[in-house]
PDB file of N, CA, C and O in Angstrom:
ATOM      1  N   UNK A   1      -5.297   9.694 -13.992  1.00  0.00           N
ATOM      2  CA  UNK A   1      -4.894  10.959 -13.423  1.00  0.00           C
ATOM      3  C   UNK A   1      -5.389  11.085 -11.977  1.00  0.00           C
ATOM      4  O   UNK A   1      -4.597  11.719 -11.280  1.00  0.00           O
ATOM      5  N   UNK A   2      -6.740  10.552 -11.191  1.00  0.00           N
ATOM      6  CA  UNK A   2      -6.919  10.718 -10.471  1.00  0.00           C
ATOM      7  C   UNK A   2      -6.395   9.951  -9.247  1.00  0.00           C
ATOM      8  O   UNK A   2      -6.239  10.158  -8.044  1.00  0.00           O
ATOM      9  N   UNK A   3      -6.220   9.074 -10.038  1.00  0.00           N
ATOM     10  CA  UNK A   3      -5.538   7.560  -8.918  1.00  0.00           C
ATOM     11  C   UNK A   3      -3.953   8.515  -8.693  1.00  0.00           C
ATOM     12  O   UNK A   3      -3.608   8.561  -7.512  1.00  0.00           O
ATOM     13  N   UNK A   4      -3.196   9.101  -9.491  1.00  0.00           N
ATOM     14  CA  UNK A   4      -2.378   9.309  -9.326  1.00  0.00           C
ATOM     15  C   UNK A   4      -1.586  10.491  -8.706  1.00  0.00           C
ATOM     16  O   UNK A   4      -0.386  10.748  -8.603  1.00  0.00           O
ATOM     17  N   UNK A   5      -2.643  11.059  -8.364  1.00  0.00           N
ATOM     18  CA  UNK A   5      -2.911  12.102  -7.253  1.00  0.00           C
ATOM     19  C   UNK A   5      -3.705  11.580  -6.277  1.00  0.00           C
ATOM     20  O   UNK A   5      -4.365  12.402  -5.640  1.00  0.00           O
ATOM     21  N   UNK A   6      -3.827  10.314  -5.963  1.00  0.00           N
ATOM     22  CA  UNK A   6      -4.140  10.472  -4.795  1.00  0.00           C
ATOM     23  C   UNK A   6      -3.611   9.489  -3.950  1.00  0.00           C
ATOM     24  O   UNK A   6      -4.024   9.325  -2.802  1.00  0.00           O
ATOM     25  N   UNK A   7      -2.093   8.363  -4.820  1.00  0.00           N
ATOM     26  CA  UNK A   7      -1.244   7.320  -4.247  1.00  0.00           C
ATOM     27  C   UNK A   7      -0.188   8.262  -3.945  1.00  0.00           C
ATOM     28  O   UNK A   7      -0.300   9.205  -4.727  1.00  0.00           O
ATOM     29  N   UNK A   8       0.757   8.420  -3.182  1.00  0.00           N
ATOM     30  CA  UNK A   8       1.736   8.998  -3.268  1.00  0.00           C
ATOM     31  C   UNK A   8       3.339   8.104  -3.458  1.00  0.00           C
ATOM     32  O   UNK A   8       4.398   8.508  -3.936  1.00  0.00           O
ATOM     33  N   UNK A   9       3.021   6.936  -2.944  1.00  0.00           N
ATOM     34  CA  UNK A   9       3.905   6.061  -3.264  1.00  0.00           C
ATOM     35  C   UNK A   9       3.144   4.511  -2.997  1.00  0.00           C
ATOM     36  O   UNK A   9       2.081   4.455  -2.378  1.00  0.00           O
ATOM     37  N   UNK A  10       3.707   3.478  -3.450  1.00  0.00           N
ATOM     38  CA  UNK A  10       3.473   2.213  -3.227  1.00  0.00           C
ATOM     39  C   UNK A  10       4.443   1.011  -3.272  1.00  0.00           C
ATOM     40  O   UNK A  10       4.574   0.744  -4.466  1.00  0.00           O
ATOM     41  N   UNK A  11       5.378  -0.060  -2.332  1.00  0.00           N
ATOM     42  CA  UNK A  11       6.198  -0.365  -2.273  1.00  0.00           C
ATOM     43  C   UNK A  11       6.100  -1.909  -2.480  1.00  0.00           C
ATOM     44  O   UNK A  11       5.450  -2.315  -1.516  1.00  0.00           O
ATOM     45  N   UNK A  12       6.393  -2.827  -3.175  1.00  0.00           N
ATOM     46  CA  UNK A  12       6.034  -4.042  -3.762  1.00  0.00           C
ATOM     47  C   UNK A  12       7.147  -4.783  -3.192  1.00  0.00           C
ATOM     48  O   UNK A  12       8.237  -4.483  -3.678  1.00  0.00           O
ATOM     49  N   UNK A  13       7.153  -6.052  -1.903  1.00  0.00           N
ATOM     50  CA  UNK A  13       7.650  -6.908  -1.723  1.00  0.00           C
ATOM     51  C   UNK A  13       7.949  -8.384  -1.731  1.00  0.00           C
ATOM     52  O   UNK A  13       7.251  -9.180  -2.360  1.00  0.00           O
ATOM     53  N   UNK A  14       8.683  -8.628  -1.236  1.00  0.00           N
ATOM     54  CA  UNK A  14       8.594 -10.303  -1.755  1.00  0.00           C
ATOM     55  C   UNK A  14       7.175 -11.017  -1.565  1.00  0.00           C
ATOM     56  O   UNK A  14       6.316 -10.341  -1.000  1.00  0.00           O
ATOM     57  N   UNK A  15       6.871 -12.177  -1.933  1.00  0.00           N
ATOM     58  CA  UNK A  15       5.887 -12.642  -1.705  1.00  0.00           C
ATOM     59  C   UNK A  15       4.288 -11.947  -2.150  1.00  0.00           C
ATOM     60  O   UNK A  15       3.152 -12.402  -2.014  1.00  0.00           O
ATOM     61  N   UNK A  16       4.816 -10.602  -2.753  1.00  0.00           N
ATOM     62  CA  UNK A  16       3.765  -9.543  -3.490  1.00  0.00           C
ATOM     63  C   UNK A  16       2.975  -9.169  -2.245  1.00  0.00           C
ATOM     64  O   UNK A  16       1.759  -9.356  -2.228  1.00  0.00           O
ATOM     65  N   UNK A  17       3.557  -8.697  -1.297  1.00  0.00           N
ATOM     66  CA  UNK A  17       3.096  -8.023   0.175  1.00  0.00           C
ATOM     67  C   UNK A  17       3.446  -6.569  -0.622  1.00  0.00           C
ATOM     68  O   UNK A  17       4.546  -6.307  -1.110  1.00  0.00           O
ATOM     69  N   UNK A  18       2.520  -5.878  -0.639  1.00  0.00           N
ATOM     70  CA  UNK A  18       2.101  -4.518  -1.003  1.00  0.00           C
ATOM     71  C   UNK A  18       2.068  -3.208   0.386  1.00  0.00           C
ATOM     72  O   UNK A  18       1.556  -3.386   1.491  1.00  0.00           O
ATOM     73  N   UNK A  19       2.573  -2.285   0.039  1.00  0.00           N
ATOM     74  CA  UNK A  19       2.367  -1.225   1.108  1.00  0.00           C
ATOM     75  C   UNK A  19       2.299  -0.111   0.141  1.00  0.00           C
ATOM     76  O   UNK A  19       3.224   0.274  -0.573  1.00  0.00           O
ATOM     77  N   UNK A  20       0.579   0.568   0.225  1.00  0.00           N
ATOM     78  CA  UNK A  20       0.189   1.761  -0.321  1.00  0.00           C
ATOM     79  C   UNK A  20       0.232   2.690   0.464  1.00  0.00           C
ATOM     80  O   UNK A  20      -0.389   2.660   1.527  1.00  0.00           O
ATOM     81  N   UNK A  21       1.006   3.737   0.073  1.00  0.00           N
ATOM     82  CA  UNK A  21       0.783   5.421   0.603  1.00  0.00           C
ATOM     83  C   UNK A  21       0.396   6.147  -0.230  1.00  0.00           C
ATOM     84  O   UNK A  21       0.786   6.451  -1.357  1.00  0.00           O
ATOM     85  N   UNK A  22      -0.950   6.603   0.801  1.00  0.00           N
ATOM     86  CA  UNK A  22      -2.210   7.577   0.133  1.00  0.00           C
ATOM     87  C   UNK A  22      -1.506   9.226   0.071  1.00  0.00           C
ATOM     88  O   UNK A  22      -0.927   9.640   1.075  1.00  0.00           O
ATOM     89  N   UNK A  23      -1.592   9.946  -0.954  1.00  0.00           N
ATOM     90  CA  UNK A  23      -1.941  11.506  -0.166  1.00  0.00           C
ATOM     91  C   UNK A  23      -2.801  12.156   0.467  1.00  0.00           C
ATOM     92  O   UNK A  23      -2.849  13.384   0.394  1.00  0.00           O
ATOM     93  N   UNK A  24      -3.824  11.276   1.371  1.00  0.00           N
ATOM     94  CA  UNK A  24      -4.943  11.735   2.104  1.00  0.00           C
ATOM     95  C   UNK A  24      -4.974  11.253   3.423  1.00  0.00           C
ATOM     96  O   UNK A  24      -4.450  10.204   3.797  1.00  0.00           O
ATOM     97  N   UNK A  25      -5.540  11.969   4.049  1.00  0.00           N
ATOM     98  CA  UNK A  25      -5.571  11.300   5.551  1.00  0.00           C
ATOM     99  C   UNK A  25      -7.246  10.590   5.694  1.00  0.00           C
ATOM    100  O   UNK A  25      -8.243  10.882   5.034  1.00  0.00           O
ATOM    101  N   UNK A  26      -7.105   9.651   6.724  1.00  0.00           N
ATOM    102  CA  UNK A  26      -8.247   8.607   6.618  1.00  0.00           C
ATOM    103  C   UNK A  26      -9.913   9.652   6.728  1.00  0.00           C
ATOM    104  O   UNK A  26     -11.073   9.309   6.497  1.00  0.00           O
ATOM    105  N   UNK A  27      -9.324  10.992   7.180  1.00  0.00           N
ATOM    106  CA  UNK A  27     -10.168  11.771   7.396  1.00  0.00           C
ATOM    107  C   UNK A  27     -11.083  12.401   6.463  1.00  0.00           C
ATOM    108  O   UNK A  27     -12.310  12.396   6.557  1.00  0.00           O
ATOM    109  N   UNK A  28      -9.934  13.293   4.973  1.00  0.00           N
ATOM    110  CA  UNK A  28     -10.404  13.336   3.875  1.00  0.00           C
ATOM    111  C   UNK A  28     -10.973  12.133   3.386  1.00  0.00           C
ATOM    112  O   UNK A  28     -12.000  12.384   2.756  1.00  0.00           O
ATOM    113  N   UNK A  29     -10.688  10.843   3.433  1.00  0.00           N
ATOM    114  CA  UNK A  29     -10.725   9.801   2.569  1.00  0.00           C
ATOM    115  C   UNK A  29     -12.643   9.809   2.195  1.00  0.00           C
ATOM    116  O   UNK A  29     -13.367   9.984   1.216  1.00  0.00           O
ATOM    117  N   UNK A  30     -12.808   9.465   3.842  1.00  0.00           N
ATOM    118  CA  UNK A  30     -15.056   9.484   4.292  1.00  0.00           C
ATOM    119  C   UNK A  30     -15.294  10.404   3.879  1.00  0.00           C
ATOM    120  O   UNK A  30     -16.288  10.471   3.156  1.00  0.00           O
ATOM    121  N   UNK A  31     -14.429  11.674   4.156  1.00  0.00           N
ATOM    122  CA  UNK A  31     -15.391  13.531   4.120  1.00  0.00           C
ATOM    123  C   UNK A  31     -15.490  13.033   2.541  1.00  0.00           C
ATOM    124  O   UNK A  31     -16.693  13.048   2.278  1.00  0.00           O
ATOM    125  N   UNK A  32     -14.917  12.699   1.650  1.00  0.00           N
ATOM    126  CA  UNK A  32     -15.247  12.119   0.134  1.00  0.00           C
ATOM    127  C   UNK A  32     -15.852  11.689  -0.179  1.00  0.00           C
ATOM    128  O   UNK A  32     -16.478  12.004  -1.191  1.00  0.00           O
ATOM    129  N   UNK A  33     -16.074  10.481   0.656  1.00  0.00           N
ATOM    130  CA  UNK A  33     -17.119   9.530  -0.164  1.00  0.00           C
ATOM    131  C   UNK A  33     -18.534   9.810   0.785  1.00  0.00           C
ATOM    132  O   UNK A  33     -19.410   9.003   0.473  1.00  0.00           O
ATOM    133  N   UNK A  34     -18.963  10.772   1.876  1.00  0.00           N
ATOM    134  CA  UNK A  34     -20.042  11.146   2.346  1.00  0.00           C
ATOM    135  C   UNK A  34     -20.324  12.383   0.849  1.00  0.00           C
ATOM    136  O   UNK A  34     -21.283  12.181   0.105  1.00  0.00           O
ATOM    137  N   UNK A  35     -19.466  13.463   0.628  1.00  0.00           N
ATOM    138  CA  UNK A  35     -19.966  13.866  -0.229  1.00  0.00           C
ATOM    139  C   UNK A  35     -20.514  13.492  -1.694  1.00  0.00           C
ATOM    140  O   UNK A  35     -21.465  14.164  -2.095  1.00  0.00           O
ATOM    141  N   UNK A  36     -19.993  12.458  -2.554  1.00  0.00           N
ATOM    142  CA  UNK A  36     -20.108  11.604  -3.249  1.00  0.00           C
ATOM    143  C   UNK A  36     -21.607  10.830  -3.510  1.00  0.00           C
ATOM    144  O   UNK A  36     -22.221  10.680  -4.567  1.00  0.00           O
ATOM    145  N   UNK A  37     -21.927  10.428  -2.213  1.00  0.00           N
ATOM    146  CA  UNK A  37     -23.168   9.697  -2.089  1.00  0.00           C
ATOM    147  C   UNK A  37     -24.322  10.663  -1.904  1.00  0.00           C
ATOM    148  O   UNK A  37     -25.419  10.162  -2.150  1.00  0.00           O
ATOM    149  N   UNK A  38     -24.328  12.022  -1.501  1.00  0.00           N
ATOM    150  CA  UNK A  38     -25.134  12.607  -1.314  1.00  0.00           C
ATOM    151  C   UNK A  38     -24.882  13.791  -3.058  1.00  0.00           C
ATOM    152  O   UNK A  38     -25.295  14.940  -3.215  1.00  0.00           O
ATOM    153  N   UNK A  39     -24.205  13.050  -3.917  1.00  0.00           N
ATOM    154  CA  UNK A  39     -24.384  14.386  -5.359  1.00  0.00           C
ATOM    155  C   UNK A  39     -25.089  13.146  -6.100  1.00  0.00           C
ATOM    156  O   UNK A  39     -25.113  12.020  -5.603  1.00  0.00           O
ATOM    157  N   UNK A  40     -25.630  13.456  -7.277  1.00  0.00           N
ATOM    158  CA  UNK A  40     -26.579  12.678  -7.886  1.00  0.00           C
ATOM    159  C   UNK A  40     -25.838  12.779  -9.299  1.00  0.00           C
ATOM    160  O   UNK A  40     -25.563  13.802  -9.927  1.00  0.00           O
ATOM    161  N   UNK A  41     -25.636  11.708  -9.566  1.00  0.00           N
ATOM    162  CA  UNK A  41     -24.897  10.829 -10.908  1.00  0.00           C
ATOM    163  C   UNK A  41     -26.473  11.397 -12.223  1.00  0.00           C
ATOM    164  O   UNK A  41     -27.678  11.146 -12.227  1.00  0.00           O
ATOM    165  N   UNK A  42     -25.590  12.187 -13.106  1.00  0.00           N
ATOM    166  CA  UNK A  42     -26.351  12.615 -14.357  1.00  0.00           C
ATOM    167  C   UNK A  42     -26.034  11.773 -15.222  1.00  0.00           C
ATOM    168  O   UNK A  42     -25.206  10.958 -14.814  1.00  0.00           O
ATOM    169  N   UNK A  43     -26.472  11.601 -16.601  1.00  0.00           N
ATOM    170  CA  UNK A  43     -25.792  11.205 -17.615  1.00  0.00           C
ATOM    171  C   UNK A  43     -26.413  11.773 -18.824  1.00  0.00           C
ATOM    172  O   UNK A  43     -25.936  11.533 -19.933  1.00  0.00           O
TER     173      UNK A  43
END
């Protein structure tokens, strides 16, 4: 579910040359994973 909100499309060509489109800009992508690293994993 999450992967899939956040590919918006992905286009598979010859030779298996891949082109992924995100729904995020490269901007959200860091502001993510800076927040991420600074929350603390419970279990």
């Amino acid at each position: 579910m999450i992967i899939n909100s956040m590919i918006k499309r992905v286009n598979v060509y010859r030779n298996y040359e891949l082109n992924v489109e995100l729904n995020m800009n490269i901007r959200q992508f860091f502001l993510g994973m800076e927040e991420s690293e600074s929350m603390p994993i419970t279990a």
